[in-house]
Chimera marker file (.cmm) of the C-alpha trace (Angstrom):
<marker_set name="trace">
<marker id="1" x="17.438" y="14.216" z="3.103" r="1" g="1" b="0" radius="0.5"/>
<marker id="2" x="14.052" y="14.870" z="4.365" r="1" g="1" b="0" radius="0.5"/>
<marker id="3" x="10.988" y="13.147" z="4.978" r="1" g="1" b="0" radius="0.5"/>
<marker id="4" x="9.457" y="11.875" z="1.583" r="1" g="1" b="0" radius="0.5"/>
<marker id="5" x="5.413" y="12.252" z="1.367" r="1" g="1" b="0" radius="0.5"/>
<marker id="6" x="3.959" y="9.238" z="-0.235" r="1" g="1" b="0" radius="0.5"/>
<marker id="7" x="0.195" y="7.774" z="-0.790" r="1" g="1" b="0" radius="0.5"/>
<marker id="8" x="-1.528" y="4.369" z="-0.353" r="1" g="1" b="0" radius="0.5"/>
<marker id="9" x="-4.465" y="2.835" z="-1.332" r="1" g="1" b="0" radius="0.5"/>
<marker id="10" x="-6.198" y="-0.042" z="0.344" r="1" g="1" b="0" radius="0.5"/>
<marker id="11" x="-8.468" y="-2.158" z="-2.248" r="1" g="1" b="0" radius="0.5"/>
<marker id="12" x="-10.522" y="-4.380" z="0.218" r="1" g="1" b="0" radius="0.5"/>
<marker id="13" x="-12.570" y="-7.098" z="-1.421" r="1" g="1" b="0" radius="0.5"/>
<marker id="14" x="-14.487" y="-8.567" z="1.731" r="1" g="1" b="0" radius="0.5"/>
<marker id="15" x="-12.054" y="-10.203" z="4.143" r="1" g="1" b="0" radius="0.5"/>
<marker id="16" x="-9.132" y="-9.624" z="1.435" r="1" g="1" b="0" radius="0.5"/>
<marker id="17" x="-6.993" y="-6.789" z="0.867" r="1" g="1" b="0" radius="0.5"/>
<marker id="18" x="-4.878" y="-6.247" z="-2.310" r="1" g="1" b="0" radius="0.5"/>
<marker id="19" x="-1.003" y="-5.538" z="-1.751" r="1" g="1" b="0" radius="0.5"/>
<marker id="20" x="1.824" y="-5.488" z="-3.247" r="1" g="1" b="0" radius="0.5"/>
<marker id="21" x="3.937" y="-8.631" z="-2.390" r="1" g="1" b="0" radius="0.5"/>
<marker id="22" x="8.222" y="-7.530" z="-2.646" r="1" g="1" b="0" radius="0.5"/>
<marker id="23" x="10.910" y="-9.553" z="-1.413" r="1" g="1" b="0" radius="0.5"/>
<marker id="24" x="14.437" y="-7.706" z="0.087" r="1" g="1" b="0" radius="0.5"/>
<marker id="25" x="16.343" y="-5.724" z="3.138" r="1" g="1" b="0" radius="0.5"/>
<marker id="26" x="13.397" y="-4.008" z="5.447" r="1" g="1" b="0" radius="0.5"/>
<marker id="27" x="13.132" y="-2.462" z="8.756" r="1" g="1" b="0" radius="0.5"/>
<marker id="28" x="12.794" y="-5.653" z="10.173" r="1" g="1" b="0" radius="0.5"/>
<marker id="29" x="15.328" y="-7.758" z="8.091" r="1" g="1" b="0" radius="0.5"/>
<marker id="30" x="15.131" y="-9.658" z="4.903" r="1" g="1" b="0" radius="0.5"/>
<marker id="31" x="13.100" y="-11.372" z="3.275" r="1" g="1" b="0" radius="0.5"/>
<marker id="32" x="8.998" y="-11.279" z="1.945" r="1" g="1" b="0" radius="0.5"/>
<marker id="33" x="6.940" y="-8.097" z="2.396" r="1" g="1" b="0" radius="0.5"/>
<marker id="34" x="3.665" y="-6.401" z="1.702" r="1" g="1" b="0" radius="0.5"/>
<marker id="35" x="2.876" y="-2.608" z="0.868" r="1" g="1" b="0" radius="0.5"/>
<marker id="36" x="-0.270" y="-1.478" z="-0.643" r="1" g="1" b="0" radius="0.5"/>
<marker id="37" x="0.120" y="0.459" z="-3.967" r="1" g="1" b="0" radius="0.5"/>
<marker id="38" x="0.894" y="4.129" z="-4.201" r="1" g="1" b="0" radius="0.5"/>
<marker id="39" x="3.696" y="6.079" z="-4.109" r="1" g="1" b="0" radius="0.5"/>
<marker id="40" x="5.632" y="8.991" z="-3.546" r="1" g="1" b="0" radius="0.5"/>
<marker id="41" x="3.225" y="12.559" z="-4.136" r="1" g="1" b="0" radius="0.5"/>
<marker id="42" x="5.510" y="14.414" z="-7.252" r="1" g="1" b="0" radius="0.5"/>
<marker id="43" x="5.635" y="18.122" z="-6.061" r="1" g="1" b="0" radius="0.5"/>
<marker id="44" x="2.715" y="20.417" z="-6.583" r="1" g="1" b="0" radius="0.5"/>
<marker id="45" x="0.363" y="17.029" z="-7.339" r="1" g="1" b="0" radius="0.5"/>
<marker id="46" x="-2.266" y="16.461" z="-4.631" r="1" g="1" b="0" radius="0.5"/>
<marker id="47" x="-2.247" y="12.911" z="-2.911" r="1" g="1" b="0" radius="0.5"/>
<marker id="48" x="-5.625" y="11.930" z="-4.730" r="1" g="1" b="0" radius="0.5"/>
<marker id="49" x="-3.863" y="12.481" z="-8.169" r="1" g="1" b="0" radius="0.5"/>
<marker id="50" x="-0.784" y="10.574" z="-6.794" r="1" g="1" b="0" radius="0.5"/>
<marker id="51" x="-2.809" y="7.523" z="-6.250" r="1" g="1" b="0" radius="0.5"/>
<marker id="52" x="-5.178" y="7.328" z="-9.656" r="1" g="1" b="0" radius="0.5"/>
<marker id="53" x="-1.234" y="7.797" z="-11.550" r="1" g="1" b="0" radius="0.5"/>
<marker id="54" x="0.198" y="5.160" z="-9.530" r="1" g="1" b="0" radius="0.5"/>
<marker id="55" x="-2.585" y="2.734" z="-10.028" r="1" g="1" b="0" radius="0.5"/>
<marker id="56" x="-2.307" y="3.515" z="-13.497" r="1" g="1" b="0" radius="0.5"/>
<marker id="57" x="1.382" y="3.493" z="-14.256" r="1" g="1" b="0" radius="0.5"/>
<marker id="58" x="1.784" y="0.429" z="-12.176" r="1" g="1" b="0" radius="0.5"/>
<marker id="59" x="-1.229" y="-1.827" z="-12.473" r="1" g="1" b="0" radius="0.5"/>
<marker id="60" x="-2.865" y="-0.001" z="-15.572" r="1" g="1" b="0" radius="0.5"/>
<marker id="61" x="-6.122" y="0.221" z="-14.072" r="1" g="1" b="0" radius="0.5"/>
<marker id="62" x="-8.203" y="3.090" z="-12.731" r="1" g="1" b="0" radius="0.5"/>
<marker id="63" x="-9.936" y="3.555" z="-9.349" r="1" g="1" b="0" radius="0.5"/>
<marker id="64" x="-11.830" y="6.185" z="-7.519" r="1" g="1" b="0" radius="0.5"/>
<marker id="65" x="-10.849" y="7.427" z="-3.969" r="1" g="1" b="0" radius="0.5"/>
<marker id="66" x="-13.434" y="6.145" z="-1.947" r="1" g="1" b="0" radius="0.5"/>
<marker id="67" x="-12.670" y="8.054" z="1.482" r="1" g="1" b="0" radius="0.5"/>
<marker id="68" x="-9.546" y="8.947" z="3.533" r="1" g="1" b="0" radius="0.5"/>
<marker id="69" x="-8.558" y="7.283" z="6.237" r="1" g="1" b="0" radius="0.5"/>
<marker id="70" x="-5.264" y="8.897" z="8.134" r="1" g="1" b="0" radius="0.5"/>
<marker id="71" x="-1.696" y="9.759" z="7.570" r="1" g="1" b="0" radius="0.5"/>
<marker id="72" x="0.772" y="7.834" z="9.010" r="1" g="1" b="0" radius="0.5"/>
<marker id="73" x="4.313" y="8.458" z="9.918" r="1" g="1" b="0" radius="0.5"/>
<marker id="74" x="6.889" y="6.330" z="8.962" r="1" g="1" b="0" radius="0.5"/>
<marker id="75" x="10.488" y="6.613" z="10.480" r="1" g="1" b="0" radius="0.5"/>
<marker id="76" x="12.765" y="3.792" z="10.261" r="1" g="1" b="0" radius="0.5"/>
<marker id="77" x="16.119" y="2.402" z="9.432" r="1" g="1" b="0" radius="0.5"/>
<marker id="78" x="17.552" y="-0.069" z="6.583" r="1" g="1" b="0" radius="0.5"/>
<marker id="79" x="21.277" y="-0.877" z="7.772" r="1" g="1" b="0" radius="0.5"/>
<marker id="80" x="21.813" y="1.920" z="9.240" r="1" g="1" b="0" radius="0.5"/>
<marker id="81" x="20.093" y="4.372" z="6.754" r="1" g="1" b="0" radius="0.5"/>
<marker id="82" x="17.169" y="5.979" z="8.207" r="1" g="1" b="0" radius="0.5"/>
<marker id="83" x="14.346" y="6.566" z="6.145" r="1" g="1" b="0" radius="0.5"/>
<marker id="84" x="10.918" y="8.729" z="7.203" r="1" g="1" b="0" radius="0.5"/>
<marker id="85" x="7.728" y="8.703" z="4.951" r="1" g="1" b="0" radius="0.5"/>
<marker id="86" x="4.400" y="10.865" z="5.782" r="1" g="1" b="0" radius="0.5"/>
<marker id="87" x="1.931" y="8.564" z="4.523" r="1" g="1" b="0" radius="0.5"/>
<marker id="88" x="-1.815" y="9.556" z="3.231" r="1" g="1" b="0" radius="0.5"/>
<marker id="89" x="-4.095" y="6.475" z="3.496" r="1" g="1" b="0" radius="0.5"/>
<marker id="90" x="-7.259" y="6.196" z="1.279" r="1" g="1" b="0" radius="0.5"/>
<marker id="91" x="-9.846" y="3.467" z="0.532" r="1" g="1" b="0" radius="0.5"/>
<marker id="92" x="-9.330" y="3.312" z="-3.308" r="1" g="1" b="0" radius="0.5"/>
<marker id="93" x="-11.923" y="0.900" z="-5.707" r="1" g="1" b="0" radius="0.5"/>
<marker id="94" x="-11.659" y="-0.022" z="-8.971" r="1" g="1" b="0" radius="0.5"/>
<marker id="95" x="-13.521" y="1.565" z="-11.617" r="1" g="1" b="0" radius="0.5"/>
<marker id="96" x="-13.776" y="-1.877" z="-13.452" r="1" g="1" b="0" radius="0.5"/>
<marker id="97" x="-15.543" y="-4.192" z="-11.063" r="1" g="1" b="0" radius="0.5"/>
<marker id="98" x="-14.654" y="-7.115" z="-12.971" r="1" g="1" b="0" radius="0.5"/>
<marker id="99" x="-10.548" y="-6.553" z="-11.371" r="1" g="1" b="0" radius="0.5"/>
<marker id="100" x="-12.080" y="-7.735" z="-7.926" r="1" g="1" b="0" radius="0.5"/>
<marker id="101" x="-12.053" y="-11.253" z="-9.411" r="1" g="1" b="0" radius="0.5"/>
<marker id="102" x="-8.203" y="-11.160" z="-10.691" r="1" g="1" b="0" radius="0.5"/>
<marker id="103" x="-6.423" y="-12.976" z="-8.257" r="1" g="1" b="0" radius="0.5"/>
<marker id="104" x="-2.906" y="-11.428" z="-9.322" r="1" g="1" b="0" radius="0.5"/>
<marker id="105" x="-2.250" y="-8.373" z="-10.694" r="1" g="1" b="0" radius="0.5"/>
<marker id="106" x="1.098" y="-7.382" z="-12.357" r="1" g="1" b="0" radius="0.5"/>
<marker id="107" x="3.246" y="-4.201" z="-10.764" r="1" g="1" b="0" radius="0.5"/>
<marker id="108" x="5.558" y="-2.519" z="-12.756" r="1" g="1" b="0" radius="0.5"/>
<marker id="109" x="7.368" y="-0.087" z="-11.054" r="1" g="1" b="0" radius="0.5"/>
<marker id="110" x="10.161" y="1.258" z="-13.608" r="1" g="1" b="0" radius="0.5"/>
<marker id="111" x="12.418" y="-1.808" z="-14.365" r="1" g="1" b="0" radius="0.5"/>
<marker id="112" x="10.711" y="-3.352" z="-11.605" r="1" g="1" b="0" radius="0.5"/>
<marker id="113" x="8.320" y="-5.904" z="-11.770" r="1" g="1" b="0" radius="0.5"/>
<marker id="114" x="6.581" y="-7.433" z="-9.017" r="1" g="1" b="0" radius="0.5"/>
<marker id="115" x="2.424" y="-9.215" z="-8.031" r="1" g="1" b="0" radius="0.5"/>
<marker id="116" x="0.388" y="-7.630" z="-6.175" r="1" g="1" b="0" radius="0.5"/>
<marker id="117" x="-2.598" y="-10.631" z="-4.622" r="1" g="1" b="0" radius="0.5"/>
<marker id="118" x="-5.347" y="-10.464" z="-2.337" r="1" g="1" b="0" radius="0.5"/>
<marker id="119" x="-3.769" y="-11.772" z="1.160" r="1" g="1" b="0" radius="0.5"/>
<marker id="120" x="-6.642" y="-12.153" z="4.127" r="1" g="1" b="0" radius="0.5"/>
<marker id="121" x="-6.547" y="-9.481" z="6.642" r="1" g="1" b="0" radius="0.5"/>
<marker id="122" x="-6.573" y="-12.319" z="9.115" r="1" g="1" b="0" radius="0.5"/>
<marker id="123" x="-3.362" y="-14.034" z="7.321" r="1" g="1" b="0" radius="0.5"/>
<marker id="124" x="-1.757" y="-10.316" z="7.776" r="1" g="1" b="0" radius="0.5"/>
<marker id="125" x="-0.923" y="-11.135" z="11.203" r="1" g="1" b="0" radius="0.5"/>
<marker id="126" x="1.455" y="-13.299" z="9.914" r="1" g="1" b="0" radius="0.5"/>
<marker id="127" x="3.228" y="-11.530" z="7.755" r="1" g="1" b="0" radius="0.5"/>
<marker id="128" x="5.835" y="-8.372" z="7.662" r="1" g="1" b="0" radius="0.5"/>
<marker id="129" x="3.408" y="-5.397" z="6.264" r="1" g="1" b="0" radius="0.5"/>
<marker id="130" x="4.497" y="-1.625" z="5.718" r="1" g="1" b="0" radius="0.5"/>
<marker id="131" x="4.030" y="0.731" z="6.744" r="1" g="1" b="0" radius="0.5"/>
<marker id="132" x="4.999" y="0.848" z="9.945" r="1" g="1" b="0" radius="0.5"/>
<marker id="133" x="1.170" y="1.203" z="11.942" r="1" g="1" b="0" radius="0.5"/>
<marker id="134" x="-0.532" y="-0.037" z="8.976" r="1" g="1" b="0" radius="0.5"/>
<marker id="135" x="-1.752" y="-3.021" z="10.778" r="1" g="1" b="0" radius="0.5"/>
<marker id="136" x="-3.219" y="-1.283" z="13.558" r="1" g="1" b="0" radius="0.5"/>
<marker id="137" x="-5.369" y="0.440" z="10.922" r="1" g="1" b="0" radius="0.5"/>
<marker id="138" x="-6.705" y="-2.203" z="9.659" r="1" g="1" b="0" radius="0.5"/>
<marker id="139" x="-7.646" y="-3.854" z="12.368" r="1" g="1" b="0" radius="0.5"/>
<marker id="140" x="-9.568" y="-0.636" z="13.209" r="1" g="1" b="0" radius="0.5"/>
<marker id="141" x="-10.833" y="0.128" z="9.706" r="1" g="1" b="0" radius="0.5"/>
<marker id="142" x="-11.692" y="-3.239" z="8.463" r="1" g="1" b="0" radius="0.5"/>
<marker id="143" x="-11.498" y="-6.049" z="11.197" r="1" g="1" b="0" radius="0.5"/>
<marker id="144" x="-13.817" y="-4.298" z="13.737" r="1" g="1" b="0" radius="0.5"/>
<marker id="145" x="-11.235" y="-2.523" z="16.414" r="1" g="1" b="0" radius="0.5"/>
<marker id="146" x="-9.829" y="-6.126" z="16.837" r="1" g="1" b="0" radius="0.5"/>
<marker id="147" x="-6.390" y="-5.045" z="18.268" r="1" g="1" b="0" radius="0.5"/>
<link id1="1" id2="2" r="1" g="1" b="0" radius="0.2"/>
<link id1="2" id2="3" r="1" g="1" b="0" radius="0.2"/>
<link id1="3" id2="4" r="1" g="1" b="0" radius="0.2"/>
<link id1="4" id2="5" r="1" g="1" b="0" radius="0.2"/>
<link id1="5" id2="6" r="1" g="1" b="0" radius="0.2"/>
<link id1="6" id2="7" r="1" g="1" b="0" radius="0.2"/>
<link id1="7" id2="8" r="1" g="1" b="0" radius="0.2"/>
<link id1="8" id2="9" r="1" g="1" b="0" radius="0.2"/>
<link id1="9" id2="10" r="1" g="1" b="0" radius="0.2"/>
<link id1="10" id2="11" r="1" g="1" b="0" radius="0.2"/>
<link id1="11" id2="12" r="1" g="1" b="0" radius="0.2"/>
<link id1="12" id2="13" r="1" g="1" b="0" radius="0.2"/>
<link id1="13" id2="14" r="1" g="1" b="0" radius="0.2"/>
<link id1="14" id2="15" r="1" g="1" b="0" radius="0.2"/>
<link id1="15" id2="16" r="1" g="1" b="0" radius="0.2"/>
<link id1="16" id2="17" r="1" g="1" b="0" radius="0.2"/>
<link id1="17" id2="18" r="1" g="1" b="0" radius="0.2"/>
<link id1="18" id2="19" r="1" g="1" b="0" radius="0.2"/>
<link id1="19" id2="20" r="1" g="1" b="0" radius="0.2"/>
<link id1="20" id2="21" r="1" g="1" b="0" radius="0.2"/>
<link id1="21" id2="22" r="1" g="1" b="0" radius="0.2"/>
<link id1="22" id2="23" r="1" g="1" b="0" radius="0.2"/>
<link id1="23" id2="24" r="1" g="1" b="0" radius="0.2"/>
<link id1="24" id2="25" r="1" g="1" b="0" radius="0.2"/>
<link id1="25" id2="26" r="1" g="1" b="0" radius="0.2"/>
<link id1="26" id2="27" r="1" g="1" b="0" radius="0.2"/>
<link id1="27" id2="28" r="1" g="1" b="0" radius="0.2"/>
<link id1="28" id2="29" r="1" g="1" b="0" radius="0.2"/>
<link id1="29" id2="30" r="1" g="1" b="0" radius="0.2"/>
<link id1="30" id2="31" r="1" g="1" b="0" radius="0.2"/>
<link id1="31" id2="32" r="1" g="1" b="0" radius="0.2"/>
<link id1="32" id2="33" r="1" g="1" b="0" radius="0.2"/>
<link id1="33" id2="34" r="1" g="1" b="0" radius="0.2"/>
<link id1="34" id2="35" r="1" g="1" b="0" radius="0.2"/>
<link id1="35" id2="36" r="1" g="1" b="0" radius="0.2"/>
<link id1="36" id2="37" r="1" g="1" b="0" radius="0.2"/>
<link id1="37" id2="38" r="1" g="1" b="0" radius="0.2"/>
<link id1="38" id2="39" r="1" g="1" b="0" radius="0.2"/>
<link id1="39" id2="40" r="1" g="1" b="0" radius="0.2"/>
<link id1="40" id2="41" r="1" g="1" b="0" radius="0.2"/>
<link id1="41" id2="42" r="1" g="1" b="0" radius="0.2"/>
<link id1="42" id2="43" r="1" g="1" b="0" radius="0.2"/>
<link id1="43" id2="44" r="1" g="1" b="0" radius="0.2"/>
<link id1="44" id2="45" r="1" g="1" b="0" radius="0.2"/>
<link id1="45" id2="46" r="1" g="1" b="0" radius="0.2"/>
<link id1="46" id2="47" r="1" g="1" b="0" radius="0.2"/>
<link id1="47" id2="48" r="1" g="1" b="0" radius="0.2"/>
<link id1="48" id2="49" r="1" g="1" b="0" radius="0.2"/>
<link id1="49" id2="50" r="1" g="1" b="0" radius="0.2"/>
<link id1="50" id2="51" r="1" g="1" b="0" radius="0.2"/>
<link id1="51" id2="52" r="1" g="1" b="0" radius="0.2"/>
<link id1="52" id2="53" r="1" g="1" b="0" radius="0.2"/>
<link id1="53" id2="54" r="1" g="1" b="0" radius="0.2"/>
<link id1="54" id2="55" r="1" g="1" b="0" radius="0.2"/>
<link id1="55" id2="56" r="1" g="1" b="0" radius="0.2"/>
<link id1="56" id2="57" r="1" g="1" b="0" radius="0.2"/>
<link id1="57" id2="58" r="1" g="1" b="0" radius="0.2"/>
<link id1="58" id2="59" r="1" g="1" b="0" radius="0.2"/>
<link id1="59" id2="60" r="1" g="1" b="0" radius="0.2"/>
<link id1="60" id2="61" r="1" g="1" b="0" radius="0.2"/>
<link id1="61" id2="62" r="1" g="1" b="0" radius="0.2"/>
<link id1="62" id2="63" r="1" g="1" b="0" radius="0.2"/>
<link id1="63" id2="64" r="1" g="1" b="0" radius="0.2"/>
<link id1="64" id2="65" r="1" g="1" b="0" radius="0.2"/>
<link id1="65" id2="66" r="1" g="1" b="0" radius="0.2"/>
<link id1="66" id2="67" r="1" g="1" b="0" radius="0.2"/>
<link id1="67" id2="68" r="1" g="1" b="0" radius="0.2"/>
<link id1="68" id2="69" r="1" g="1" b="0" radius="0.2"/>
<link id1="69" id2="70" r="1" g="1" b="0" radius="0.2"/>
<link id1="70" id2="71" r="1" g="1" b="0" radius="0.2"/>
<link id1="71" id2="72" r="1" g="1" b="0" radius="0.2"/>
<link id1="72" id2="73" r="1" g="1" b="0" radius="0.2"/>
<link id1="73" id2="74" r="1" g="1" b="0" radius="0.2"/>
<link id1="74" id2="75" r="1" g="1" b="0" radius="0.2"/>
<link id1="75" id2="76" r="1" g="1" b="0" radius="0.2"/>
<link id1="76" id2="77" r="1" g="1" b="0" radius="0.2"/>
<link id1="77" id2="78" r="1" g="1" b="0" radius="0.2"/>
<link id1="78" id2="79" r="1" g="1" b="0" radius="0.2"/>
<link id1="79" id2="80" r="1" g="1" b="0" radius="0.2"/>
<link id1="80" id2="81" r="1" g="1" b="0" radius="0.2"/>
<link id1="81" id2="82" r="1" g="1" b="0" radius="0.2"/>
<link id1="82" id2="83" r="1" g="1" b="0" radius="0.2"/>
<link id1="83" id2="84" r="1" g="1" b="0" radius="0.2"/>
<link id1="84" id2="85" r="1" g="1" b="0" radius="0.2"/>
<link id1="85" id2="86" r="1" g="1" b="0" radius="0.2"/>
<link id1="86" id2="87" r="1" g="1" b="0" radius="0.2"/>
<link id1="87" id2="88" r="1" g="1" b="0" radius="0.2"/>
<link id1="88" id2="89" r="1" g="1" b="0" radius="0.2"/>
<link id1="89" id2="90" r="1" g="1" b="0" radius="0.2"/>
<link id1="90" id2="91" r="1" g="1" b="0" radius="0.2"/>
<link id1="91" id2="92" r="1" g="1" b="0" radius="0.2"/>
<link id1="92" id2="93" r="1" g="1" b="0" radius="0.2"/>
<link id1="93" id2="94" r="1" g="1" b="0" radius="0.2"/>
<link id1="94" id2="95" r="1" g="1" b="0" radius="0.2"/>
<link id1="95" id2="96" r="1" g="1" b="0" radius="0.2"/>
<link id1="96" id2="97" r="1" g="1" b="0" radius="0.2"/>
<link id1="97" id2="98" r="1" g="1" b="0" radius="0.2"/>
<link id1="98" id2="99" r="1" g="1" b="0" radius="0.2"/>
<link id1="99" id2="100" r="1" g="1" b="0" radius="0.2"/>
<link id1="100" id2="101" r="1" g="1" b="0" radius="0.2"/>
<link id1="101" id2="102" r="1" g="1" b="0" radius="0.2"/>
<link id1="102" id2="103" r="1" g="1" b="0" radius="0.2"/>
<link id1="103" id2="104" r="1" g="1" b="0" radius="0.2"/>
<link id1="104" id2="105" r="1" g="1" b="0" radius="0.2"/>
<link id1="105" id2="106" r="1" g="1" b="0" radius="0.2"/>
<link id1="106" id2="107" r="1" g="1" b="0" radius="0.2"/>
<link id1="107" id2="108" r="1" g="1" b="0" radius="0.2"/>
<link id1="108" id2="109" r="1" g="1" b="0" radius="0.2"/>
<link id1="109" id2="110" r="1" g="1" b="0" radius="0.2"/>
<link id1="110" id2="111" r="1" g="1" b="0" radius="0.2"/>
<link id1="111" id2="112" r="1" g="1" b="0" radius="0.2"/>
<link id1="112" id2="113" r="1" g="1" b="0" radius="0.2"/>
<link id1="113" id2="114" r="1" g="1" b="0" radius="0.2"/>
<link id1="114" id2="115" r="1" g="1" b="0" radius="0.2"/>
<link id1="115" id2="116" r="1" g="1" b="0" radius="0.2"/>
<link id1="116" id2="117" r="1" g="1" b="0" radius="0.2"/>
<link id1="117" id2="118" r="1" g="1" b="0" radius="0.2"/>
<link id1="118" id2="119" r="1" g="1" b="0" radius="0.2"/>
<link id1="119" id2="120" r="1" g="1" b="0" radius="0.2"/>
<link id1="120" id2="121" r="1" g="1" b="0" radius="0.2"/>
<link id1="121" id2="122" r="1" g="1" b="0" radius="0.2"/>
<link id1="122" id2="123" r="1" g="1" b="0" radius="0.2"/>
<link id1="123" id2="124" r="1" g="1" b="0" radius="0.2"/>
<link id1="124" id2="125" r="1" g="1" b="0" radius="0.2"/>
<link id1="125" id2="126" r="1" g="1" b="0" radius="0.2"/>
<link id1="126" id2="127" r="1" g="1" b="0" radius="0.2"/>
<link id1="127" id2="128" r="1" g="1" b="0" radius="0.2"/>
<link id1="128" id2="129" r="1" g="1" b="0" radius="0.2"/>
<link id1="129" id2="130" r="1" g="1" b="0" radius="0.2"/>
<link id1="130" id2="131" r="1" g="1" b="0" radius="0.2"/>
<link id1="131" id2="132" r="1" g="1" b="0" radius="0.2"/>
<link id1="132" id2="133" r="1" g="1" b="0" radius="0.2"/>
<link id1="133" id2="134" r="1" g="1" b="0" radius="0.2"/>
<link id1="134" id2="135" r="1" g="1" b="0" radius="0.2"/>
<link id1="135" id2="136" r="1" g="1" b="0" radius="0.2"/>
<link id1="136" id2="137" r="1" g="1" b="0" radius="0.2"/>
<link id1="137" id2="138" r="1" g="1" b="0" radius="0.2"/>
<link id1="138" id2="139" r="1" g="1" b="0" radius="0.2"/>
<link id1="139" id2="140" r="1" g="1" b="0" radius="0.2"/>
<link id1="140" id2="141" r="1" g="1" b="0" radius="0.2"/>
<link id1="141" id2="142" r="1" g="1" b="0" radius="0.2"/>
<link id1="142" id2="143" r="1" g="1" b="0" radius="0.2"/>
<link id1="143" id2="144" r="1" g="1" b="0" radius="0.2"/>
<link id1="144" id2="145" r="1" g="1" b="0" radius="0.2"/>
<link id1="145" id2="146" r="1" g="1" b="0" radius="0.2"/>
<link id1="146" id2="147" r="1" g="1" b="0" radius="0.2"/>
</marker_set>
């Protein structure tokens, strides 16, 4: 299998960033972690248009891209399956500006259904948060180079 291509958006409110909070086997064991929302880019669909349908389809809202970031690469390994993801990154917002002050929002990913909260970039540093890099990122994109 080959690398999969996949999109993310980061929703920052202030010093808050919305993720998606999921709870399993990671890269760096078991247990709670946090992804923002996207998902993998269906073939012939440009990353922009990956990220308004996944927004959609799993929150049911809309948002605008506000700006891209990077891409990151992702290689790891679940017990002993090795995954690798080429990530684009984009600043997403809402359309509805009311959404910045829902605390939860409900994912639905197929059968799936998971929250998705606004966690302080500060608190991040305390939790496991994918992809691998994306911390880095927003310490330089949001916390002012703090590394």
């Amino acid at each position: 299998m080959g690398p999969r291509a996949n999109a993310l958006g980061l929703i920052v409110n202030g010093d808050y960033i919305l993720l998606e909070e999921q709870a399993g086997k990671h890269s760096r064991g078991t247990g709670a972690f946090y992804r923002p929302i996207g998902g993998t880019i269906e073939f012939g669909e440009r990353s922009v248009e990956t990220l308004k349908r996944e927004f959609k389809e799993e929150l049911d809202v809309e948002v605008f891209i506000s700006r891209y970031i990077t891409c990151l690469e992702n290689i790891y390994t679940i017990e002993e399956d090795m995954a690798h993801e080429i990530t684009q990154i984009y600043v997403v917002e809402f359309k509805d500006p009311s959404l910045y002050k829902r605390d939860v929002f409900t994912v639905t990913e197929g059968n799936i259904v998971t929250q998705a909260r606004w966690i302080s970039l500060k608190e991040l540093e305390h939790k496991v948060l994918f992809p691998n890099g994306l911390m880095e990122l927003l310490k330089r994109e949001f916390m002012g180079g703090e590394e």
